[in-house]
Backbone as a chain_set.jsonl record, in Angstrom:
{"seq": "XXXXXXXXXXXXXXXXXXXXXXXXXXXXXXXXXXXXXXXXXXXXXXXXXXXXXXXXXXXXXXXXXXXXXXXXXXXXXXXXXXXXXXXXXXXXXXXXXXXXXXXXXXXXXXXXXXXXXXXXXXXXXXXXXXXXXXXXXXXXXXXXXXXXXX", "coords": {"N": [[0.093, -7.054, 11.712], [2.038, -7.837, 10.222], [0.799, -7.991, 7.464], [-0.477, -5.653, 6.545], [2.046, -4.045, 6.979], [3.003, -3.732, 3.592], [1.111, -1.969, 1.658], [1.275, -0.39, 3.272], [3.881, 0.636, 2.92], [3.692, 1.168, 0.159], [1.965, 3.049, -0.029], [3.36, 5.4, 1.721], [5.644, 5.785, -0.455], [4.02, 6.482, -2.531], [2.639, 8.574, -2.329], [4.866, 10.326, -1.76], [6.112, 10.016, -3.983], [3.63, 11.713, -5.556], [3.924, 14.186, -4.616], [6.127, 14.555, -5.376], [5.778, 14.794, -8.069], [4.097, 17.43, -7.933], [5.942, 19.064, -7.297], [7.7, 19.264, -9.434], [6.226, 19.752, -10.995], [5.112, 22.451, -9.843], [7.879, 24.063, -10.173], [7.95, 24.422, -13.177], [5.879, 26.555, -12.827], [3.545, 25.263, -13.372], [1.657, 24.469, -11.917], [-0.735, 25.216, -11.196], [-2.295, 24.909, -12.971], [-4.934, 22.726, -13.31], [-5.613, 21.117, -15.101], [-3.473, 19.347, -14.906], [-3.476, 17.669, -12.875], [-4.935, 15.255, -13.616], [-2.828, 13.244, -14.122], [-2.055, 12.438, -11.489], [-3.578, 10.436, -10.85], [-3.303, 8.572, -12.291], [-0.485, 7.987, -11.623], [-0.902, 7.021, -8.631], [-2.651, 4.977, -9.131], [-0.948, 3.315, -10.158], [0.603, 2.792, -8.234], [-0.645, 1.398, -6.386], [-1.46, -0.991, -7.744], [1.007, -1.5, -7.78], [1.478, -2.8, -5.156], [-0.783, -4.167, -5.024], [0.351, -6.155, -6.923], [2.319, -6.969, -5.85], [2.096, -8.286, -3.806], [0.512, -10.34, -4.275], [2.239, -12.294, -5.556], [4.195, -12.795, -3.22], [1.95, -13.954, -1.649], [0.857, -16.514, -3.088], [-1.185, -18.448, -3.051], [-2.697, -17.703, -0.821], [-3.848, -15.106, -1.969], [-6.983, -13.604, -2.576], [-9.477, -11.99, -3.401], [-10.582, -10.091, -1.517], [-8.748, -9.335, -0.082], [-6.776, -8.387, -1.825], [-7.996, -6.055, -2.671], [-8.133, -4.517, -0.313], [-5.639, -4.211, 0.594], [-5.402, -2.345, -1.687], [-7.012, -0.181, -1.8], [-5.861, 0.589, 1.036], [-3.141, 1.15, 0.471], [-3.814, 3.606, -1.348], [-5.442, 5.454, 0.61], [-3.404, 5.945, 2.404], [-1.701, 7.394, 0.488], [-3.307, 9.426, -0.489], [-3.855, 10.301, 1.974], [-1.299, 11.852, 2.744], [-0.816, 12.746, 0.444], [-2.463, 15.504, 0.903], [-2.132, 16.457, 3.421], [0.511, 17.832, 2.906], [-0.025, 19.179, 0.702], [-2.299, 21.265, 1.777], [0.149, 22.45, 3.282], [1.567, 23.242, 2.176], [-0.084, 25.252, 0.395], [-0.598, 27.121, 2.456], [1.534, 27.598, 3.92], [4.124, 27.85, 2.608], [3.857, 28.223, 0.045], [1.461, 31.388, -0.398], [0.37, 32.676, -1.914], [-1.042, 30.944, -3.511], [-3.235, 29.419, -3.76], [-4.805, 32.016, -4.327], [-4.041, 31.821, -7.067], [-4.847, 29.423, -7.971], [-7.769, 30.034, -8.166], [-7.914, 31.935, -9.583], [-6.97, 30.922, -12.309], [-8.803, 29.026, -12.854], [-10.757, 30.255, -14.066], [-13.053, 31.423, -12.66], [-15.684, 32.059, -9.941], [-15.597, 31.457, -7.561], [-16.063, 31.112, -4.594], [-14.449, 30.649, -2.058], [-12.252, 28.673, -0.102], [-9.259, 27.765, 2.292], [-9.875, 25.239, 3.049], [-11.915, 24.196, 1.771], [-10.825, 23.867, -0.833], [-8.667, 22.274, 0.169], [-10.154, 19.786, 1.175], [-11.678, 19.162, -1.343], [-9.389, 18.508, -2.486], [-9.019, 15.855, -0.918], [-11.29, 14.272, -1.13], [-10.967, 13.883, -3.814], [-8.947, 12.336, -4.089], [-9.655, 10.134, -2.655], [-12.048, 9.127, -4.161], [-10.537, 8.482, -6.086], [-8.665, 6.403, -5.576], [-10.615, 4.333, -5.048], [-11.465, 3.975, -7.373], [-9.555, 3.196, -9.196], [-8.206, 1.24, -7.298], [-10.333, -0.834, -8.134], [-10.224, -1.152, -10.717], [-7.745, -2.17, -10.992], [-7.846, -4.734, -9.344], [-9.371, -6.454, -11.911], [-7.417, -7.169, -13.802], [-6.204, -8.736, -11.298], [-8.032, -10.937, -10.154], [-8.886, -14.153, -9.677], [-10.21, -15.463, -12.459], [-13.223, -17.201, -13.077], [-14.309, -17.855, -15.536], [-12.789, -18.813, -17.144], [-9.924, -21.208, -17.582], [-6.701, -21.175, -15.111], [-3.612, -19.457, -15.877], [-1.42, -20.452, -13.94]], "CA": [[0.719, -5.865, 11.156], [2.836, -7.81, 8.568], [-0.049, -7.932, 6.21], [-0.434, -4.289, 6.764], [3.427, -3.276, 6.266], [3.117, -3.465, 2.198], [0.531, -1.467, 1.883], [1.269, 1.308, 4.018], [5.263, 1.316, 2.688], [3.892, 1.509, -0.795], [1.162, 4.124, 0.043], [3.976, 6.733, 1.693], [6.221, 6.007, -1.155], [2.959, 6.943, -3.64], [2.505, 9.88, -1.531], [6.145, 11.072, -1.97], [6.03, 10.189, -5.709], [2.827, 12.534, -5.608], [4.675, 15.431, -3.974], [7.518, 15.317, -6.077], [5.289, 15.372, -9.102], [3.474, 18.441, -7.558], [7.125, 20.318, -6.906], [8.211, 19.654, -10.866], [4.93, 20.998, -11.744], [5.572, 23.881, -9.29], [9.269, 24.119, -10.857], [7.681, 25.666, -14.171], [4.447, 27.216, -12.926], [2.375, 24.467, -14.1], [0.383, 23.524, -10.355], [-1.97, 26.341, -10.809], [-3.158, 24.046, -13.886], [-5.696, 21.456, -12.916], [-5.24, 19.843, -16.164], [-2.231, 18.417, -14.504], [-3.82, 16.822, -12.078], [-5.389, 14.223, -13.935], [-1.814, 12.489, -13.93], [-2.004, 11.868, -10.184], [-4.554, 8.911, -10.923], [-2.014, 7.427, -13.453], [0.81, 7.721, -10.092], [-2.107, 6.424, -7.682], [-3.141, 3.624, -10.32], [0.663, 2.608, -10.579], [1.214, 2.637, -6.837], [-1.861, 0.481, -6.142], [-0.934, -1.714, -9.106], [2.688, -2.424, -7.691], [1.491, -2.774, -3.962], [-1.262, -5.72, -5.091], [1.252, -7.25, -7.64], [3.705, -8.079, -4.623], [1.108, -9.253, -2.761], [0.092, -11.261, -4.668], [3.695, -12.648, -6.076], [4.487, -12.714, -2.173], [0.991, -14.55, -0.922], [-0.087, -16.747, -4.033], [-1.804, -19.545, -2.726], [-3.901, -17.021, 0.067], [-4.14, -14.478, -2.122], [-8.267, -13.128, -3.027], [-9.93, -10.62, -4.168], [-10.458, -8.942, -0.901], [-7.081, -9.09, 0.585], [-5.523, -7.226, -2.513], [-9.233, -4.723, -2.871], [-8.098, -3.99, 0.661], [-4.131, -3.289, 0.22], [-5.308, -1.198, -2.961], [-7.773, 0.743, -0.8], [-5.142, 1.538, 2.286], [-2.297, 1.798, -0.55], [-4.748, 4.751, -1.897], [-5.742, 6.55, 1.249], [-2.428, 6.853, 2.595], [-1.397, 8.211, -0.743], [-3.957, 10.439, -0.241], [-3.445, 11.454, 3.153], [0.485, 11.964, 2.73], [-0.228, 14.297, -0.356], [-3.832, 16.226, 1.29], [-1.651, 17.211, 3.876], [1.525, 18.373, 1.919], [-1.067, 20.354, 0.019], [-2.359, 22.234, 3.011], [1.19, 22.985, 3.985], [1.714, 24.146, 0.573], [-0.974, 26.166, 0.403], [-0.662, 27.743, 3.546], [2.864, 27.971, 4.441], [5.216, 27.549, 1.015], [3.328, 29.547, -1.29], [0.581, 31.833, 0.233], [-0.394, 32.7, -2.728], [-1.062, 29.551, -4.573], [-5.174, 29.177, -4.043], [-6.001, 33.107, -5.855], [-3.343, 31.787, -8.633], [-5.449, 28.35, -9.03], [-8.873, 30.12, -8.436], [-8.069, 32.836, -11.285], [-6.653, 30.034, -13.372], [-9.806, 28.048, -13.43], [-11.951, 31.452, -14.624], [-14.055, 31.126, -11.578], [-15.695, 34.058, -9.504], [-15.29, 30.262, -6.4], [-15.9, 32.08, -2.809], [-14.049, 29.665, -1.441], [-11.334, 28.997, 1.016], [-8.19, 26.785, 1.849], [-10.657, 23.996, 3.895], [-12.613, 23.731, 1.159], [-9.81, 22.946, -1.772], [-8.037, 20.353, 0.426], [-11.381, 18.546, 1.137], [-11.702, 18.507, -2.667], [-8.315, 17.148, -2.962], [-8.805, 14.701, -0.514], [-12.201, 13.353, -1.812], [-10.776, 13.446, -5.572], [-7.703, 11.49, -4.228], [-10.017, 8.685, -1.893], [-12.331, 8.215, -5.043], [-9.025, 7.813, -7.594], [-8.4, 5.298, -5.038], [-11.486, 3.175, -5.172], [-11.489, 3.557, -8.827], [-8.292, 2.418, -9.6], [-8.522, -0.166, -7.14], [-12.011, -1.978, -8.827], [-9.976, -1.646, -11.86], [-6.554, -2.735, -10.88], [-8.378, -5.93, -9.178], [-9.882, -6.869, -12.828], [-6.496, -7.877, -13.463], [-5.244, -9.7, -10.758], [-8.442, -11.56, -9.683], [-9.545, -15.459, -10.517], [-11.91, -16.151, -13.467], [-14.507, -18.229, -13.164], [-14.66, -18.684, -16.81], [-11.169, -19.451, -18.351], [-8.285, -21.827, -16.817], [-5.874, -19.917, -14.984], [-1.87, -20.072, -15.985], [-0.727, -20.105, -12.993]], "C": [[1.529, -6.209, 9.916], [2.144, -7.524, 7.33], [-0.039, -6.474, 5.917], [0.994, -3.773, 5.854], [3.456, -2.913, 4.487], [2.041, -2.702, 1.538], [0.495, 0.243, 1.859], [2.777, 1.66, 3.14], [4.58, 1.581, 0.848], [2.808, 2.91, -1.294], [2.151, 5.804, 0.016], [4.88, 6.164, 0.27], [4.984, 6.819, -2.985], [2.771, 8.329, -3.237], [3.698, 10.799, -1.953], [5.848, 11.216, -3.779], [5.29, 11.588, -6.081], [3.11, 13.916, -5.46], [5.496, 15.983, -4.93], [7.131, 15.943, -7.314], [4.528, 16.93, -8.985], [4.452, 19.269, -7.863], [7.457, 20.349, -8.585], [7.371, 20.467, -11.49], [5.325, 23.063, -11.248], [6.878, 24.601, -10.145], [8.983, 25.211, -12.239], [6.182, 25.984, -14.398], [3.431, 26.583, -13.436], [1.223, 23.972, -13.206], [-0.734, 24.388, -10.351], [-3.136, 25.824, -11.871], [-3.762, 22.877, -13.548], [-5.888, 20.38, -13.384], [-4.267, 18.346, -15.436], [-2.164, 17.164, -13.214], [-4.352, 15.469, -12.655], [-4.069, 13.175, -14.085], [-1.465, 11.764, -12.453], [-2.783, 10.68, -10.468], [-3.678, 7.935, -11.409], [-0.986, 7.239, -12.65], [0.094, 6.916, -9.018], [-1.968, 4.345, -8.241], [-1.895, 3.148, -9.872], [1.284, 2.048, -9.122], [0.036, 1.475, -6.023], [-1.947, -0.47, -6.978], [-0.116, -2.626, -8.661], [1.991, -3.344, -6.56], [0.639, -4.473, -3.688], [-0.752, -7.055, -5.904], [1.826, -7.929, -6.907], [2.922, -8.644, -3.962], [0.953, -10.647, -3.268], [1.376, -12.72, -5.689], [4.068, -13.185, -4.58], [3.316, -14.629, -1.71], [0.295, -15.498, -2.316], [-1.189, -17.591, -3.938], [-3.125, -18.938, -1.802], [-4.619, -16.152, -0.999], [-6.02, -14.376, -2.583], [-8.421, -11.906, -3.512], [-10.324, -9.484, -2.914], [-9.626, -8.6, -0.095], [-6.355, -8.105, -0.63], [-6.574, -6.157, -3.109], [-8.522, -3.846, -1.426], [-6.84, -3.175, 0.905], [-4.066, -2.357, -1.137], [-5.772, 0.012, -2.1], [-6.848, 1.56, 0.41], [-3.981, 1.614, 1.391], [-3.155, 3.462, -0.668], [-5.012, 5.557, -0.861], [-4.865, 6.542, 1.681], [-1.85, 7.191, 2.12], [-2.044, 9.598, -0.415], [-4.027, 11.152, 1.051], [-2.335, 12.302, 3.455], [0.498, 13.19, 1.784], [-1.32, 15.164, -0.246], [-2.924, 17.158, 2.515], [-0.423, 17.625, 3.746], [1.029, 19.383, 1.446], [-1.551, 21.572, 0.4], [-1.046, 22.554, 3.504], [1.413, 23.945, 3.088], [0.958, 25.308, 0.693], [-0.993, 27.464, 1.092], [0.494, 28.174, 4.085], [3.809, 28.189, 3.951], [4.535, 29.048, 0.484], [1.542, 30.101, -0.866], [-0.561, 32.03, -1.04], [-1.012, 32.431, -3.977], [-2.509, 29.135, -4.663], [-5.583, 30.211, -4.825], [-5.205, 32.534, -7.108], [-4.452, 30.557, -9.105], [-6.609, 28.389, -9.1], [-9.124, 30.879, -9.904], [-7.978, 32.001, -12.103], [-7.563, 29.131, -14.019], [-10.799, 29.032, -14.015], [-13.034, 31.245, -14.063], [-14.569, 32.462, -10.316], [-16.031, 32.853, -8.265], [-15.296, 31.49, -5.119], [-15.848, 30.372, -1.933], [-12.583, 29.7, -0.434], [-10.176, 27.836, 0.924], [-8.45, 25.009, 2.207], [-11.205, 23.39, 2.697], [-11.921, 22.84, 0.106], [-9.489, 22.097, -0.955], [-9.349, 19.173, 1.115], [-11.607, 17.995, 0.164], [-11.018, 17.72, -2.579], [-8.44, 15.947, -1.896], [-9.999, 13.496, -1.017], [-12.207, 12.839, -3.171], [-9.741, 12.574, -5.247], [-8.419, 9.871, -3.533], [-10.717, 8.281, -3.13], [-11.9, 8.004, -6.388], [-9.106, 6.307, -7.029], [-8.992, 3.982, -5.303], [-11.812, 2.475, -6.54], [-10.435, 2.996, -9.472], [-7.815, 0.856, -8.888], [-9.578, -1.274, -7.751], [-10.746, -2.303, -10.178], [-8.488, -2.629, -11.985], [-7.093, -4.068, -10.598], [-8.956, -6.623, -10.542], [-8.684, -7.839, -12.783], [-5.963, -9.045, -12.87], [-6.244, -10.544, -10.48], [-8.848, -12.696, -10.586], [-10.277, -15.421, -11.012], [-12.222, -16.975, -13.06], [-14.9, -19.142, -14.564], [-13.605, -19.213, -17.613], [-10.396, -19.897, -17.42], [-6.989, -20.8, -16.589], [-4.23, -20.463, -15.022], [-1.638, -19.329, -15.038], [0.729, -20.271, -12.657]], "O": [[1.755, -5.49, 8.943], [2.646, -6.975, 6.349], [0.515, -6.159, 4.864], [1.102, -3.342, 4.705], [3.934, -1.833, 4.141], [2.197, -2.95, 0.342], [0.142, 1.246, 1.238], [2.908, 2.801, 2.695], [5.286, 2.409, 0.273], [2.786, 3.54, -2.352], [2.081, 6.769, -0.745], [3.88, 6.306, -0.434], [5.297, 7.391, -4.029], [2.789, 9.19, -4.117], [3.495, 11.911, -2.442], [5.513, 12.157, -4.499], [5.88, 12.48, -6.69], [2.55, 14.761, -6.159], [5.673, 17.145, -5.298], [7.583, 16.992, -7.773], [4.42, 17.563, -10.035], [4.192, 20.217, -8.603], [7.478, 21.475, -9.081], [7.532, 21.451, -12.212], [5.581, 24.133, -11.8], [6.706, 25.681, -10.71], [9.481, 26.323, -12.413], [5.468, 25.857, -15.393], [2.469, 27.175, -13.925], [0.22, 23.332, -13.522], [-1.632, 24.268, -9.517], [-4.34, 26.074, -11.831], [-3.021, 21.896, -13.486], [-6.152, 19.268, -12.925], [-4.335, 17.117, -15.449], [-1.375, 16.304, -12.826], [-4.089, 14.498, -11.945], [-4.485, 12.021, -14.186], [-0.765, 10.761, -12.319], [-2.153, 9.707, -10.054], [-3.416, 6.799, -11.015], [-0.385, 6.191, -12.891], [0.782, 6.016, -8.536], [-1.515, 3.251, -7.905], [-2.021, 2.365, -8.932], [2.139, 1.181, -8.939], [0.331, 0.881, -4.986], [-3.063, -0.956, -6.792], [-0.122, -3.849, -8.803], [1.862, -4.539, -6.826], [0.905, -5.412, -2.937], [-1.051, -8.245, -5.813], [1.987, -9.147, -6.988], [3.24, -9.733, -3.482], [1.215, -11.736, -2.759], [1.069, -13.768, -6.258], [4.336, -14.38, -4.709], [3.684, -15.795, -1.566], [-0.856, -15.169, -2.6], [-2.127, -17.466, -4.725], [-4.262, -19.403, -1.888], [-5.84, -16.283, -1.094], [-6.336, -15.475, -3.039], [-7.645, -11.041, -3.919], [-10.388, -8.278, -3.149], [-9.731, -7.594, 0.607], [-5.528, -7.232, -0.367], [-6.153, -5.393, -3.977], [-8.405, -2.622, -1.492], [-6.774, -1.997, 1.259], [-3.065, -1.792, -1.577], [-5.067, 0.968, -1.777], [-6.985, 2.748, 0.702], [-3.587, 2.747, 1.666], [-2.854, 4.347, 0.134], [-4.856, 6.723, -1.224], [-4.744, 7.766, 1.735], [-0.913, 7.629, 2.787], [-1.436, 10.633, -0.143], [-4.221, 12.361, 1.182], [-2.355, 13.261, 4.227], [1.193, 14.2, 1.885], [-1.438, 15.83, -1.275], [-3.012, 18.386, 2.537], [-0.048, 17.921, 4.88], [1.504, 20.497, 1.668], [-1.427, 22.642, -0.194], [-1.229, 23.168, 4.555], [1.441, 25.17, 3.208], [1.473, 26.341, 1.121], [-1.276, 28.563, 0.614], [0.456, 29.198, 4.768], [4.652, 28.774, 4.632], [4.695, 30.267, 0.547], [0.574, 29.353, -1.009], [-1.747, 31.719, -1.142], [-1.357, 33.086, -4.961], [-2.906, 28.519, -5.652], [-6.367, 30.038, -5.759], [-5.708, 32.768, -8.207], [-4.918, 30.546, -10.244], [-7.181, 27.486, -9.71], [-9.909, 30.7, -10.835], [-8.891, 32.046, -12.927], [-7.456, 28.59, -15.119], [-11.79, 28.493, -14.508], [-14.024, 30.905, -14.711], [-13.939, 33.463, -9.974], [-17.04, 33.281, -7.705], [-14.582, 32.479, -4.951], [-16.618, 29.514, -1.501], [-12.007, 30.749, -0.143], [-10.031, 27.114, -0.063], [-7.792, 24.009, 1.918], [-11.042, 22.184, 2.509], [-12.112, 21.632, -0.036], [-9.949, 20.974, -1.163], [-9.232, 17.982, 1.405], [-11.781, 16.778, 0.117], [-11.288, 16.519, -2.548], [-7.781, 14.959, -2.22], [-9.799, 12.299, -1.223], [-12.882, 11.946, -3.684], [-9.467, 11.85, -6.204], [-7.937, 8.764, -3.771], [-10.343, 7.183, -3.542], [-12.466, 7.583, -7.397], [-9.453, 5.307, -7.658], [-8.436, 2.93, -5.621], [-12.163, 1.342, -6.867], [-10.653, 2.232, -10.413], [-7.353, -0.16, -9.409], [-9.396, -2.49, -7.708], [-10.433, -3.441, -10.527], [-8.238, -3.512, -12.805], [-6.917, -4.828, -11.551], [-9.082, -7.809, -10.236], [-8.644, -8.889, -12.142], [-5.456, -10.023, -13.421], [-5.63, -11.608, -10.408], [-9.108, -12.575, -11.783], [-11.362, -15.331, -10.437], [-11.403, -17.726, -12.531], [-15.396, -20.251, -14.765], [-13.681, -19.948, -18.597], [-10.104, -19.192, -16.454], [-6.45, -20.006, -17.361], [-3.737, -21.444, -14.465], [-1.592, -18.101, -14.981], [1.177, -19.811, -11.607]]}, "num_chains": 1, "name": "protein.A"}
């Protein structure tokens, strides 16, 4: 479980981050814009970033490439589970009528429902995840072809 612990504490704290950025958006009517979503990747990225830096600052001598693919990966989905179901609360219990504001907003004639958006958001938030992990790992993992200052 220790390996685990850094991980998961930097997942809910990505999660919260995620939230809060949601509520400022909310703050001046800006969550109904989807634009604004593309900034969650860049909070994701950053939180999956930190989570394999310490690891790897922490573990240097173990560390690989699929010990810190793997704490990017469960960094990332409990990001994404922490703010999928926030979302659905939102949605559903906060502000009722926060899905016709972000179906009108996209100029969409969408026959859709509240299952369907938070499936989106959860499949746009697992493959931020995977993508930001491949790329975050560029980074931190051993070449093969250049001497490493270690």
């Amino acid at each position: 479980m220790n390996k685990l612990s850094l991980p998961i504490r930097f997942g809910l704290v990505t999660g919260i981050v995620l939230i809060a950025y949601f509520l400022v958006l909310a703050l001046f009517d800006k969550h109904i814009n989807p634009v604004f979503s593309f900034f969650n990747a860049v909070i994701t990225a950053f939180g999956i970033y930190e989570a394999i830096r310490l690891n790897k600052l922490q573990n240097p001598e173990t560390f690989g490439y699929a010990e810190g693919f793997r704490d990017g990966v469960i960094t990332g989905t409990i990001a994404t589970f922490v703010f999928t179901i926030f979302f659905l609360f939102y949605a559903t219990e906060i502000n009722a009528g926060f899905l016709p504001q972000l179906l009108q907003n996209m100029h969409g004639t969408f026959n859709t429902d509240i299952g369907m958006i938070t499936f989106i958001v959860a499949i746009m938030g697992l493959a931020t995840t995977v993508v930001a992990t491949l790329t975050v790992m560029q980074l931190f993992k051993k070449s093969r072809n250049m001497p490493q200052n270690e």
